[in-house]
N, C-alpha and C positions, 0 to 999 in steps of 0.2 A: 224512452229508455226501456230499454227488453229486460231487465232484470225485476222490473216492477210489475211482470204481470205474473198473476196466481197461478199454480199447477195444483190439478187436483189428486185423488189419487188415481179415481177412474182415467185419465190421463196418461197419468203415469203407465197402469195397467196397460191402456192403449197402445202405449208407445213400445213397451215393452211385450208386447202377446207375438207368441209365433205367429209368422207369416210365411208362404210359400214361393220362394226366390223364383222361382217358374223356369222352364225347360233349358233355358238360356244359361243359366249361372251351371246348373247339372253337364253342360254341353264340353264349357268352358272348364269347368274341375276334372272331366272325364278326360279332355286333349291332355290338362296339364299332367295327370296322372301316368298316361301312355307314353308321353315326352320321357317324364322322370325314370318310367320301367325303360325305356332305350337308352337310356343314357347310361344306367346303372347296371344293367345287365353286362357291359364289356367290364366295367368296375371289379363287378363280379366275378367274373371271371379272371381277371387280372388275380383278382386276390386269393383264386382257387388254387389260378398255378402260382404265385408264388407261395401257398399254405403248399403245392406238394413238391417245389423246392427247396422249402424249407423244412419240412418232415423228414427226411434223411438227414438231414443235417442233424436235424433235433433229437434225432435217434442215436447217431451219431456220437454227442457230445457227451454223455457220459462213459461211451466207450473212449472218445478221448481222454476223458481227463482218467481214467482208468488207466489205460496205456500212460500217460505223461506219468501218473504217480509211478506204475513199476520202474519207471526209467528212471526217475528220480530214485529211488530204493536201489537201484541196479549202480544207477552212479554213483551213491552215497560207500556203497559193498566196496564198488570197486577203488574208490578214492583210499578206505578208508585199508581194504588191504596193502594196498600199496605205500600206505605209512604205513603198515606194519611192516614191510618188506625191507622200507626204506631202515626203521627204526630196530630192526633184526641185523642189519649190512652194518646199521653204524658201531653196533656193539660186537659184533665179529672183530672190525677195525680196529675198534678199543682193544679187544684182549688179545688184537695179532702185535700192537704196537705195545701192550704191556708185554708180553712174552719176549719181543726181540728187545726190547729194555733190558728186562732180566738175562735174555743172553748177554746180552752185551756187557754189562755187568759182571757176569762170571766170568768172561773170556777175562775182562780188565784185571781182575783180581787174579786170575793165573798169569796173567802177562807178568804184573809187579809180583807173584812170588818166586815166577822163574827169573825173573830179572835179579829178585832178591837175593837167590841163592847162586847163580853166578858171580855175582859180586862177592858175596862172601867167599866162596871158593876162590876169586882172583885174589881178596884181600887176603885170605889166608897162604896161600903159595907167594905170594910177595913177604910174607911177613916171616916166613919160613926160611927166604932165600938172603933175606938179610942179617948182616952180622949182629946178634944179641946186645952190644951198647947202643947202636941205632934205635931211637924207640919211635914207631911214627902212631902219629893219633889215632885211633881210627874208631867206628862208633858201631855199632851190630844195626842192622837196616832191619 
Protein backbone atom coordinates (compact mmCIF):
# COMPACT_ATOMS: atom_id res chain seq x y z
CA UNK A 1 0.00 0.00 0.00
CA UNK A 2 1.68 3.51 -1.09
CA UNK A 3 -0.24 5.46 1.32
CA UNK A 4 1.69 3.86 4.07
CA UNK A 5 5.06 5.17 3.30
CA UNK A 6 6.46 8.35 5.34
CA UNK A 7 7.31 11.83 3.49
CA UNK A 8 9.80 13.69 5.02
CA UNK A 9 10.16 17.33 4.82
CA UNK A 10 13.58 17.27 3.03
CA UNK A 11 11.50 15.26 0.50
CA UNK A 12 8.99 17.22 0.21
CA UNK A 13 11.71 20.28 -0.37
CA UNK A 14 13.10 17.90 -2.99
CA UNK A 15 10.12 17.43 -4.74
CA UNK A 16 9.25 20.65 -4.69
CA UNK A 17 12.95 22.79 -5.58
CA UNK A 18 13.29 24.40 -8.85
CA UNK A 19 14.52 22.57 -11.64
CA UNK A 20 15.61 23.47 -15.22
CA UNK A 21 13.13 21.97 -17.85
CA UNK A 22 16.22 22.08 -20.42
CA UNK A 23 16.38 23.55 -23.97
CA UNK A 24 13.49 21.35 -25.22
CA UNK A 25 10.47 22.50 -23.18
CA UNK A 26 12.03 26.52 -24.08
CA UNK A 27 11.84 25.20 -27.81
CA UNK A 28 8.62 24.03 -27.68
CA UNK A 29 6.96 27.38 -25.62
CA UNK A 30 8.87 29.58 -28.22
CA UNK A 31 6.98 27.62 -31.52
CA UNK A 32 3.78 27.86 -29.55
CA UNK A 33 4.16 31.50 -28.84
CA UNK A 34 5.14 32.34 -32.64
CA UNK A 35 1.90 30.12 -33.70
CA UNK A 36 -0.32 32.34 -31.34
CA UNK A 37 1.39 35.84 -32.65
CA UNK A 38 0.25 34.53 -36.43
CA UNK A 39 -2.66 33.67 -35.67
CA UNK A 40 -3.60 36.67 -33.66
CA UNK A 41 -2.04 39.16 -35.74
CA UNK A 42 -5.05 38.85 -38.67
CA UNK A 43 -7.40 38.89 -35.43
CA UNK A 44 -5.83 42.06 -34.90
CA UNK A 45 -6.28 43.55 -37.56
CA UNK A 46 -9.60 42.41 -38.27
CA UNK A 47 -10.46 44.34 -35.23
CA UNK A 48 -8.47 47.49 -36.29
CA UNK A 49 -10.68 47.81 -39.28
CA UNK A 50 -13.55 47.23 -37.87
CA UNK A 51 -12.55 49.72 -34.64
CA UNK A 52 -12.19 52.26 -37.76
CA UNK A 53 -15.44 51.34 -39.29
CA UNK A 54 -16.88 51.66 -36.50
CA UNK A 55 -15.37 55.13 -35.34
CA UNK A 56 -17.41 57.23 -37.80
CA UNK A 57 -20.24 55.71 -37.01
CA UNK A 58 -19.53 56.32 -33.32
CA UNK A 59 -18.81 59.89 -34.16
CA UNK A 60 -21.63 59.89 -35.97
CA UNK A 61 -24.26 58.84 -33.26
CA UNK A 62 -24.72 61.68 -31.37
CA UNK A 63 -24.98 63.88 -34.34
CA UNK A 64 -27.85 61.46 -34.99
CA UNK A 65 -29.64 61.50 -32.28
CA UNK A 66 -29.04 65.47 -32.32
CA UNK A 67 -30.58 65.61 -35.83
CA UNK A 68 -33.63 62.98 -34.89
CA UNK A 69 -34.37 65.21 -31.66
CA UNK A 70 -34.63 68.64 -33.86
CA UNK A 71 -36.97 66.58 -36.18
CA UNK A 72 -38.94 65.49 -33.38
CA UNK A 73 -39.21 69.35 -32.10
CA UNK A 74 -39.68 70.42 -35.77
CA UNK A 75 -42.64 67.77 -35.96
CA UNK A 76 -43.95 68.44 -32.74
CA UNK A 77 -44.01 72.67 -34.02
CA UNK A 78 -45.49 71.52 -36.92
CA UNK A 79 -48.34 69.14 -35.67
CA UNK A 80 -49.09 71.40 -33.18
CA UNK A 81 -49.43 74.58 -35.51
CA UNK A 82 -51.61 72.90 -37.48
CA UNK A 83 -54.08 72.25 -34.62
CA UNK A 84 -53.89 75.49 -34.15
CA UNK A 85 -54.96 76.37 -37.69
CA UNK A 86 -57.27 73.52 -37.58
CA UNK A 87 -58.88 74.95 -34.11
CA UNK A 88 -58.79 78.75 -35.66
CA UNK A 89 -60.93 77.43 -38.97
CA UNK A 90 -63.25 75.67 -36.56
CA UNK A 91 -64.21 78.83 -34.64
CA UNK A 92 -64.43 80.98 -37.89
CA UNK A 93 -67.11 78.16 -38.86
CA UNK A 94 -68.79 78.71 -35.43
CA UNK A 95 -69.24 82.40 -35.77
CA UNK A 96 -70.03 82.27 -39.81
CA UNK A 97 -72.92 79.81 -38.86
CA UNK A 98 -73.86 81.95 -35.71
CA UNK A 99 -74.02 85.05 -37.88
CA UNK A 100 -76.11 83.58 -40.85
CA UNK A 101 -78.44 82.22 -37.78
CA UNK A 102 -78.86 85.53 -36.81
CA UNK A 103 -79.55 86.68 -40.28
CA UNK A 104 -81.86 84.37 -40.81
CA UNK A 105 -83.64 85.32 -38.04
CA UNK A 106 -84.09 88.83 -38.88
CA UNK A 107 -85.01 88.14 -42.30
CA UNK A 108 -87.85 85.79 -40.55
CA UNK A 109 -89.20 88.36 -38.28
CA UNK A 110 -89.53 90.93 -41.31
CA UNK A 111 -91.14 88.29 -43.25
CA UNK A 112 -93.99 87.87 -40.54
CA UNK A 113 -94.29 91.64 -39.94
CA UNK A 114 -94.71 92.42 -43.57
CA UNK A 115 -96.90 89.61 -43.78
CA UNK A 116 -98.51 91.00 -40.62
CA UNK A 117 -99.35 94.33 -41.92
CA UNK A 118 -100.69 93.16 -45.29
CA UNK A 119 -103.10 91.31 -43.59
CA UNK A 120 -104.16 93.85 -41.56
CA UNK A 121 -104.46 96.32 -44.32
CA UNK A 122 -106.46 93.49 -46.34
CA UNK A 123 -108.60 92.89 -43.15
CA UNK A 124 -109.04 96.47 -42.78
CA UNK A 125 -110.30 97.27 -46.62
CA UNK A 126 -112.60 94.25 -46.28
CA UNK A 127 -114.06 95.49 -43.31
CA UNK A 128 -114.52 98.91 -44.69
CA UNK A 129 -116.35 97.67 -47.78
CA UNK A 130 -118.81 95.70 -45.93
CA UNK A 131 -122.28 96.82 -44.81
CA UNK A 132 -121.94 97.98 -40.87
CA UNK A 133 -124.75 95.08 -39.60
CA UNK A 134 -122.29 92.49 -41.11
CA UNK A 135 -119.92 92.06 -38.22
CA UNK A 136 -117.11 89.54 -39.00
CA UNK A 137 -114.64 88.27 -36.24
CA UNK A 138 -111.45 89.12 -36.79
CA UNK A 139 -108.38 89.30 -34.17
CA UNK A 140 -105.22 92.11 -34.85
CA UNK A 141 -102.07 89.51 -35.76
Amino acid sequence: EIYDMPFSEDDLRKALKRQDPGPEFTRRVMERLHERDAKQKPLSQQKKRAIFFWLPQMRLAPALGFALALLLVFGTWVGYQSYQQHQQALKVEQYQQKQAGERAKQETILALRISSEKLNHVLRKVDSALPPDVKIRRERL
